[in-house]
N, C-alpha and C positions, 0 to 999 in steps of 0.2 A: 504493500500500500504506500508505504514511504520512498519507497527506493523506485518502483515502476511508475507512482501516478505523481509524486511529489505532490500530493493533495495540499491544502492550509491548513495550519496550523488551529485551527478551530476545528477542524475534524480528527486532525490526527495526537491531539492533546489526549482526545476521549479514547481511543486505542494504544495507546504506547503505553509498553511494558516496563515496570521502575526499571531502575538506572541497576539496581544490584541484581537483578534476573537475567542481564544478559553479559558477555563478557566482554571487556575491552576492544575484542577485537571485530567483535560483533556488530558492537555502537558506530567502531570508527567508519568499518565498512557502511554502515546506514547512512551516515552523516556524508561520507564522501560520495556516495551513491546518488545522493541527495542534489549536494553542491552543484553536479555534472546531470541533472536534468533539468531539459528548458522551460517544464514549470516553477521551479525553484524559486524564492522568493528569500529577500537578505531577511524580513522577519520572524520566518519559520526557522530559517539556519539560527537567527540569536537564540529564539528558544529551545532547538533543540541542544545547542551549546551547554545553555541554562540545566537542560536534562542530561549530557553529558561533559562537565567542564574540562574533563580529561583529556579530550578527540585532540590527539595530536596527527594527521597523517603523514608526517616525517620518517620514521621512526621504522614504515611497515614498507612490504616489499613489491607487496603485490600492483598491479598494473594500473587501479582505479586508486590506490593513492600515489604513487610516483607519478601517474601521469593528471593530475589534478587538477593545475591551474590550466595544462592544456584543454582538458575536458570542460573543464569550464567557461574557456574561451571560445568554443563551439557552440555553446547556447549562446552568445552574446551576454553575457548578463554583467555587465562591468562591474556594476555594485556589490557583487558578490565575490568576482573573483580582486575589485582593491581589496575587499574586506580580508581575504583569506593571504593576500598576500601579504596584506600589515601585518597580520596577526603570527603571520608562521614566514617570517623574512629569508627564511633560509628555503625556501621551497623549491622544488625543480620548476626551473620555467627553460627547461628546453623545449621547444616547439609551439611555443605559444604565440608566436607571432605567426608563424605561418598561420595556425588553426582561428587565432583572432581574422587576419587576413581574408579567410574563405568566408567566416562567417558573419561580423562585424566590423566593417571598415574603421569607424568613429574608436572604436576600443582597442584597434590596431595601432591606428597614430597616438591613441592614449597611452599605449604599452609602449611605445618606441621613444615617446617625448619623453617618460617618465624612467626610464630604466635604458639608459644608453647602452648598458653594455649589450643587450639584446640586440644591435646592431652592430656592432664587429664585426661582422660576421657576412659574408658576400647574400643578402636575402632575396636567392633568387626563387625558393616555393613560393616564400612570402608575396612575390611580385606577380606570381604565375598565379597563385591564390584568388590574388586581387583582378585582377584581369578575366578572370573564368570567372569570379562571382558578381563581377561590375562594384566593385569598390574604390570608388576614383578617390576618394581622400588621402585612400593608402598610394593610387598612383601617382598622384602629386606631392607627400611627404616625399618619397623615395626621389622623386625627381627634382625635389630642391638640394636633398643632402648631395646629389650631385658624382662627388668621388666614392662615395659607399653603390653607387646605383651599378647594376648588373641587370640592364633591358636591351631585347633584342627582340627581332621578329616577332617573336612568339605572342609576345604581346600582345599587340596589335592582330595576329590571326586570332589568336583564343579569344578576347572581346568580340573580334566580327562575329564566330561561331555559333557567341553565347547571346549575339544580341544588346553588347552592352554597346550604345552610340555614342555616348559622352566619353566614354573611355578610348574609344576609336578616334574620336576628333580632338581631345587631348595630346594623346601620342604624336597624331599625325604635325599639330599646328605648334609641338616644344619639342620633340623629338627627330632623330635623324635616321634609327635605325629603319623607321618603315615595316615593309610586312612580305608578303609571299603571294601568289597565285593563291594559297588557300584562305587569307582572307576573302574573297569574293567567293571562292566554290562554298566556305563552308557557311556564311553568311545566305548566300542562295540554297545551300539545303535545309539550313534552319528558317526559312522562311523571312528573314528580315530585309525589307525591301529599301528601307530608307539606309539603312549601311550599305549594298548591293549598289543603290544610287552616287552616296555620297563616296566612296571610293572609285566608283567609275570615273566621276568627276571630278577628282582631287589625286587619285593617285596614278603608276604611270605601271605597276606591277602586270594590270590584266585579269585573266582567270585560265583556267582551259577547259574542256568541254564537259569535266563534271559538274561543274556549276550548272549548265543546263540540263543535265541527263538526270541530276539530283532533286533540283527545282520540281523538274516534271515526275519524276519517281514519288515525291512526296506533297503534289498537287498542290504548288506554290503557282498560281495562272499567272498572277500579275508578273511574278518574277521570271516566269517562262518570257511573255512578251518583249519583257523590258530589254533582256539578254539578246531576245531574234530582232529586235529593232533598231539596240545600240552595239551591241558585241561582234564580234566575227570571230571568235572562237568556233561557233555551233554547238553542236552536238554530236552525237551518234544514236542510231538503231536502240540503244539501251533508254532513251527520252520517252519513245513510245511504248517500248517495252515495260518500263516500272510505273508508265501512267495509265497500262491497262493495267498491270498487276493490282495497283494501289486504288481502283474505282473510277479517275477519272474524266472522263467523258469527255469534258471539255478541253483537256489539255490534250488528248487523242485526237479528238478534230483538227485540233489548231495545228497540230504536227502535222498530219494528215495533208490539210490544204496549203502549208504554207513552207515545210519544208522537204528535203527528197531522202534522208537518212532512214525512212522507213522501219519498219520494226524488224521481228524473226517471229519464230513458232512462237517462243515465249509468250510473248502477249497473249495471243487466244489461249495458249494451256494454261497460264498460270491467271487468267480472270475468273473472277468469281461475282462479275457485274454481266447476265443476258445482253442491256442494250447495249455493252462495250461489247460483246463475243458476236452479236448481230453487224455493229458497224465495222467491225474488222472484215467478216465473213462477206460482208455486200461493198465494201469498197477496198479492201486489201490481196494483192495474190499470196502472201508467203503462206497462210494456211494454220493448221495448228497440225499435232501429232496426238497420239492417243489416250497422253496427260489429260487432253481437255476432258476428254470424257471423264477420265478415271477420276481425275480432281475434282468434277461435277457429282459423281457418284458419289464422293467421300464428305462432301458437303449435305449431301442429300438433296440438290438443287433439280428437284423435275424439270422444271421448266425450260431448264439449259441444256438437261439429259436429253429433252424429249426433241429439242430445236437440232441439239448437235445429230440426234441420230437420223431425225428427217432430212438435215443438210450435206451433212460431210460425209468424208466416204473416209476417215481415216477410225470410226468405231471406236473403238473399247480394246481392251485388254483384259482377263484374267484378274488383272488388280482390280478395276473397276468393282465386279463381283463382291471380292473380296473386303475393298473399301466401305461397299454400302452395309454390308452383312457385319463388318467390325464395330461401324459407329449405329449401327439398328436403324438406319434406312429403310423398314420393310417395303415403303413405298416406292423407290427404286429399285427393290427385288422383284414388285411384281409388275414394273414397268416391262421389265427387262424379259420375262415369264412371258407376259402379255405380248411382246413381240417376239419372242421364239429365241431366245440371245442368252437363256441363263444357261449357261454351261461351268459347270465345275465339279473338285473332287470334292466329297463328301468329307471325306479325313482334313481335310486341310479344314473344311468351313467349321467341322465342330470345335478345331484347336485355335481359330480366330476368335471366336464365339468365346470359348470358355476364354483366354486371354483376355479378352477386350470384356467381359463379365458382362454379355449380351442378354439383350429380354431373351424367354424364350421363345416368343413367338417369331425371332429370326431363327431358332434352330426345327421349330416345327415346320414354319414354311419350308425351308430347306429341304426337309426330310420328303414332304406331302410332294413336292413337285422337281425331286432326281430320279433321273433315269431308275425303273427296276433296276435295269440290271449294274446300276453302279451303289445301290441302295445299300449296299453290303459290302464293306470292307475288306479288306485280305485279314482272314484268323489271328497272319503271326503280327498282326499291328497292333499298339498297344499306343494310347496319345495319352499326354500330360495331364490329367485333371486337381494339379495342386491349384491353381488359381482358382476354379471353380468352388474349389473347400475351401481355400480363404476369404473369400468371398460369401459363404455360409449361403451359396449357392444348390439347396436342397433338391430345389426342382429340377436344376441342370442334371445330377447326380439321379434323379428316381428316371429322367428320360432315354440317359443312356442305359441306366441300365432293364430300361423297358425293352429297347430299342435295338442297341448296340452291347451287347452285356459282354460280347468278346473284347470291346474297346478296354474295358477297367481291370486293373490290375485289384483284386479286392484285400489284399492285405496290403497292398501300399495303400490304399483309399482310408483302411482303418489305420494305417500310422499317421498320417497327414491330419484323417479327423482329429486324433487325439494330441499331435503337434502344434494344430493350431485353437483346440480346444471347441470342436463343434459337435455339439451332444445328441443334436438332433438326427444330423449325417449318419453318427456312429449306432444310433439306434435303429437308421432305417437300412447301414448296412448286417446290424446284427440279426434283423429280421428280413433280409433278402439271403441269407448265408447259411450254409449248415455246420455244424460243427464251429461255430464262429471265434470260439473262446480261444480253438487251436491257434488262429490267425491275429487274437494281440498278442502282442508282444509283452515279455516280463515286463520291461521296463515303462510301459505304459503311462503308471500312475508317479512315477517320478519325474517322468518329463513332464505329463499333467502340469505337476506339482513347481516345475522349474519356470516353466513357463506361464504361471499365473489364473491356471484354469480351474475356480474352485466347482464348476460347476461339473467339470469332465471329471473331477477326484472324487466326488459326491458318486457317480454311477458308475465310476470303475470301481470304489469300494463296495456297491452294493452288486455288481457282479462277481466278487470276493475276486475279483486281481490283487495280487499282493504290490509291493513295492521294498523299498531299502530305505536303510539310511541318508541316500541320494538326494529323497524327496522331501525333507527337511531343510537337508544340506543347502540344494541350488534353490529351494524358495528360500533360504534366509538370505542367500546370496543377493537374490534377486528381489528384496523388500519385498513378500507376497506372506506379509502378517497374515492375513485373514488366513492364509493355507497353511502357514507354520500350525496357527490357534488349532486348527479343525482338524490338521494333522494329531496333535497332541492329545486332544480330547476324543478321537475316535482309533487311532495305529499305536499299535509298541512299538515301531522303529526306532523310534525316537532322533537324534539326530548324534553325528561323531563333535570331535575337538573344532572341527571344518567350519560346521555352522555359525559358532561366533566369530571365527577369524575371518570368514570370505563376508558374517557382516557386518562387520568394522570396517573392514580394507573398504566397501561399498557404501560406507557411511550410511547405513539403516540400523540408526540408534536405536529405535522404537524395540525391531529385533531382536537385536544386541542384548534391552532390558529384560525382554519376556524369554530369553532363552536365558541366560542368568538367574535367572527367578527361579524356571521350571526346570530347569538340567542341570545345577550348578556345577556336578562334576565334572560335565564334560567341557561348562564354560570356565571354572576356573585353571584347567590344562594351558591352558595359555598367559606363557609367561612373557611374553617378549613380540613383538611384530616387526618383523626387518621389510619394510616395501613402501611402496609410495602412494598414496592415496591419490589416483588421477582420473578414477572415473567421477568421481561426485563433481557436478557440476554445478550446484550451491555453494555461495562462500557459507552462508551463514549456516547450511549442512556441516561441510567441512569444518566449520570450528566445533560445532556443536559435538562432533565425532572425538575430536580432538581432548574436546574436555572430560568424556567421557571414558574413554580410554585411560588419563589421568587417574578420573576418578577411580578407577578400578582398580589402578596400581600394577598396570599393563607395562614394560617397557616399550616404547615405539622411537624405529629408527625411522621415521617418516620424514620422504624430504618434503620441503615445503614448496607446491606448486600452485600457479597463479590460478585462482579459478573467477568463471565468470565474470571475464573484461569486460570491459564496453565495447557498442560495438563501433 
């Protein structure tokens, strides 16, 4: 609540745990956590200071307080980060002027007026910062210090890119380095037409022809024109091409009638606009290839299915098929039916199907209308149906094997069910099977159990499958309390030395307690932990493991590793 919403300190007074509940290292990380979100306010930091006066983040290693004031310079929030710099004078401020730079221009030149030594230093991200995020204040400091400046090119291309114009007309009317061909192409692909302008007319660099092939790819009209009425760059074939790709209409015309670079296949295969696939088709010769179909197919777009198959002679492909049946197009499958055109292998469309975790009314259709005599599979094939069980895909699973019963392997179908914990699966292959019990596996109820399935442990106990020690062991591993508890209270296995150790290393305190409690032999065998706790991805896990382990009078040679940085 504090560290992810940085809520006010009027809501988060009523929730915060006293100051002696949690540990030093706990508080600091909240507080720092805090600092470094762009909610952040300097009067919630006073009072949570007031709640922990201790919060030094000096001191600690990890990446959100070393990198502090930088984090802080990200949100912009000047007030907080002078605050934290008075307060803790000795603080890392490498990278903060970059980071101020990208984010806050005004609190850039504040950091540089105030703290010189943070310019020693040649600040060319800082510059390149400024320029990508349009922060002219910071490019005008830099450009009065004069012998500290490090500008070049770049500058001026990364503002056309980004759109910044004052920053563009800046450089260009104090500056000498100037800019590149990519200031106009990338300004033209970003759509900004008054930089596009104002360079054409002030600078002497030019563009080359991606500027207009970009333009038109991403349906910039005006800057298409501006470029075919003052430029002599051109274009190429890829202009028409990414402005059929990309929808639009009018910038295809205009190429169309006004220039001769024409397009290729690409256009009509890769539209996904009819009237664009229509005016290629009645005013272009280059054609399309059998993409267009397929890509029509895979979109589910009849209307473009129905024009391309009445028009072109270039059809379909196989994929086609395939595509519509993946994303459940039935309505293209029975386009396709309806014109005499569905051709395909039956093995292939069910392992689409179950992949792409299809309705089934794409695998019925399928079935109601293949050839008899391809209705039947070759015996010695056997297809994947673990997507379909992770997927708890029941009905996939009752139809093959209404249908298809040679396709299923039925004791890999019962390992997968219990793998991934689907109870229903496992009941309807218990009752499709003879002899069923022969086909689990011992180890059933421990993987169950490892993998978090309290409900598969519940009916593999009541079909008296046994298990081990294992099934304590990797749910303690694996924080799956509920399944330790219901383990304990219904199996003797009980669990080895393993269970408190693999969960401490996993930092599942909660575990830790209740197997201490209820095993104590086996949890106090451990003297000593030599390893590094790198899975827990909680700091405030992580300490809390830490303390607890203390408290137990654990030896731990644990190195200490950064968890959950910013990002």
């Amino acid at each position: 609540m504090i560290v992810d919403y940085a809520l006010p300190w009027s809501f988060i007074k009523r929730h915060l745990p006293t100051r002696v509940s949690l540990s030093l290292n706990i508080r600091t990380y909240i507080i720092s956590r805090y600092c470094s979100h762009r909610n952040a306010t300097l009067d919630t930091l006073l009072h949570l200071l007031e709640w922990s006066p201790d919060y030094n983040p000096i001191p600690f290693k990890e990446s959100f307080n070393v990198n502090l004031a930088s984090n802080i310079a990200k949100t912009g929030r000047r007030d907080i980060l002078e605050f934290i710099i008075n307060r803790y004078p000795n603080i890392n401020l490498s990278n903060v002027i970059d980071e101020a730079a990208k984010h806050g221009g005004d609190l850039a030149v504040w950091l540089m007026k105030t703290f010189k030594q943070l310019i020693d230093y040649p600040p060319r991200l800082a510059l390149l910062n400024a320029a990508n995020h349009g922060n002219l204040s910071v490019i005008e400091y830099f450009h009065q210090l004069n012998n500290h400046c490090q500008f070049t090119t770049n500058h001026m291309d990364y503002a056309s890119r980004n759109g910044h114009l004052e920053i563009v007309k800046f450089l260009h009317f104090n500056r000498s380095e100037g800019c590149t061909q990519s200031a106009i192409d990338n300004a033209s692909e970003g759509g900004f037409l008054d930089i596009v302008m104002f360079l054409h007319h002030n600078r002497t660099e030019g563009c080359s022809k991606s500027a207009f092939n970009n333009a038109s790819r991403n349906g910039h009209f005006e800057i298409v024109k501006f470029l075919h009425f003052n430029r002599t760059e051109g274009c190429s074939f890829y202009a028409m091409d990414g402005a059929s790709t990309f929808g639009s209409l009018d910038i295809v015309k205009f190429l169309h009638f006004n220039r001769t670079e024409g397009c290729s296949k690409e256009a009509m295969d890769k539209c996904s606009k009819l009237e664009i696939i229509q005016f290629l088709h009645f005013n272009r010769t280059e054609g399309a290839t059998t993409q267009a179909m397929n890509k029509a197919c895979e979109r589910g777009d009849l209307d473009t299915v129905s024009f391309l198959y009445q028009n072109r002679s270039e059809k379909y492909s196989s994929i086609a098929i395939d595509n519509a049946s993946k994303n459940g197009h039935l309505n293209i499958l029975k386009f396709l039916e309806f014109n005499k055109i569905l051709e395909y292998n039956i093995l292939t469309m069910i392992g689409l199907v179950i992949q792409n975790n299809c309705k089934l009314e794409i695998l019925e259709f399928l079935y109601h209308h293949v050839k008899k005599e391809e209705n039947v599979p070759p015996s010695s094939k056997e297809i994947s149906i673990e997507n379909a069980i992770l997927n708890d895909r029941l009905d996939i699973i009752q139809f093959l094997y209404h249908h298809y019963p040679k396709l299923i392997s039925t004791s890999n179908a019962i390992q997968l069910s219990v793998k991934y914990g689907k109870t229903e699966i496992l009941k309807f292959l218990f009752q499709e099977t003879k002899n069923n019990h022969l086909l689990l596996p011992t180890s059933a109820m421990d993987t169950a159990s490892q993998n978090g399935h309290l409900e598969m442990v519940k009916y593999l106990h009541s079909k008296n499958n046994q298990c081990t020690t294992n099934a304590m062991d990797m749910a303690s591993s694996n924080g799956h309390l509920n399944i330790v508890q219901w383990l304990h209270q219904n199996r003797s296995e009980g669990p080895t030395k393993m269970a408190m150790e693999y969960s401490l290393v996993q930092g599942r305190v909660q575990v830790a307690q209740f197997l201490r409690k209820h095993y104590p032999r086996e949890s106090k065998r451990i003297r000593q932990l030599d390893t590094s706790i790198h899975s827990i991805t909680n700091y405030v896990q992580y300490c809390k493991t830490l303390e607890y382990i203390e408290s137990i009078n654990i030896k731990a040679k644990i190195k200490i590793v950064d968890i959950n940085p910013l990002p």
